[in-house]
C-alpha positions, 0 to 999 in steps of 0.5 A: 500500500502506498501512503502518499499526500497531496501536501507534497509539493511538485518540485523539490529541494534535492533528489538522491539514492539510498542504496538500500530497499524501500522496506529497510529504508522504512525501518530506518526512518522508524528509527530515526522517529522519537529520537533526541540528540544534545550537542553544542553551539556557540549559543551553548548546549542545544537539544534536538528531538526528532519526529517522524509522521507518515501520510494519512488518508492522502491529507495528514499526517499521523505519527511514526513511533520506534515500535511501529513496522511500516515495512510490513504495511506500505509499499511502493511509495511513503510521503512522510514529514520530519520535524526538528525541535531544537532547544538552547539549554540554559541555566536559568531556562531553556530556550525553544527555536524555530521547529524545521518542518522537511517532506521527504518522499521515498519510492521503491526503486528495486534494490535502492530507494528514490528519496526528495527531501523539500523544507517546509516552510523556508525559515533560517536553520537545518537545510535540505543537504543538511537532513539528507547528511543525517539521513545519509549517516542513518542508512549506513 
């Protein structure tokens, strides 16, 4: 089955190959869903914490959790939404930022997977080539 949205947009950012099928390349977005990571910048320590949704009924977007299998459900083709939420950690009270909204589509190709990544919307922070590098790190 293919989980698709109408949301996705006609032109995209960037386009690459994953070197992997589409039912592994959904169990590493699966992995990526629900994780946090901390590091540091010049405005001090930050936490990231990363959400993962997956097409809905062609309109939304429901929630990807590390114990969901999407592997053995969708096929083909998955539209999906990744939000990144970083926020400065300080002293005398966190700081959020700006959350980083991408679409990423992947479609099964045989042994690789097609995968568009676009920002959504277009706000300072994470680029496309960025996510793609992490996504890229995720796969290897």
């Amino acid at each position: 089955m293919r989980r698709v949205s109408y949301l996705f947009p006609h032109t995209c950012d960037l386009m690459f190959d994953v070197p992997l099928p589409f039912s592994a390349y959904l169990q590493g977005m699966t992995k990526l869903a629900d994780r946090q990571d901390n590091f540091r910048t010049a405005n001090g320590p930050v936490k990231r914490e990363i959400a993962v949704f997956i097409a809905h009924d062609r309109l939304g977007f429901e929630r990807v959790s590390k114990t969901s299998h999407l592997e053995r459900e969708v096929t083909e083709e998955a539209d999906m939404q990744i939000i990144l939420t970083d926020t400065i950690l300080k002293s005398s009270g966190h700081v959020p930022l700006n959350e980083q909204k991408f679409l990423v589509k992947g479609i099964s190709k045989g042994p690789f997977t097609e995968v568009y990544i676009t920002k959504s919307p277009a706000i300072p922070g994470i680029s496309s080539p960025e996510l793609k590098e992490m996504l890229r790190e995720l796969f290897t």
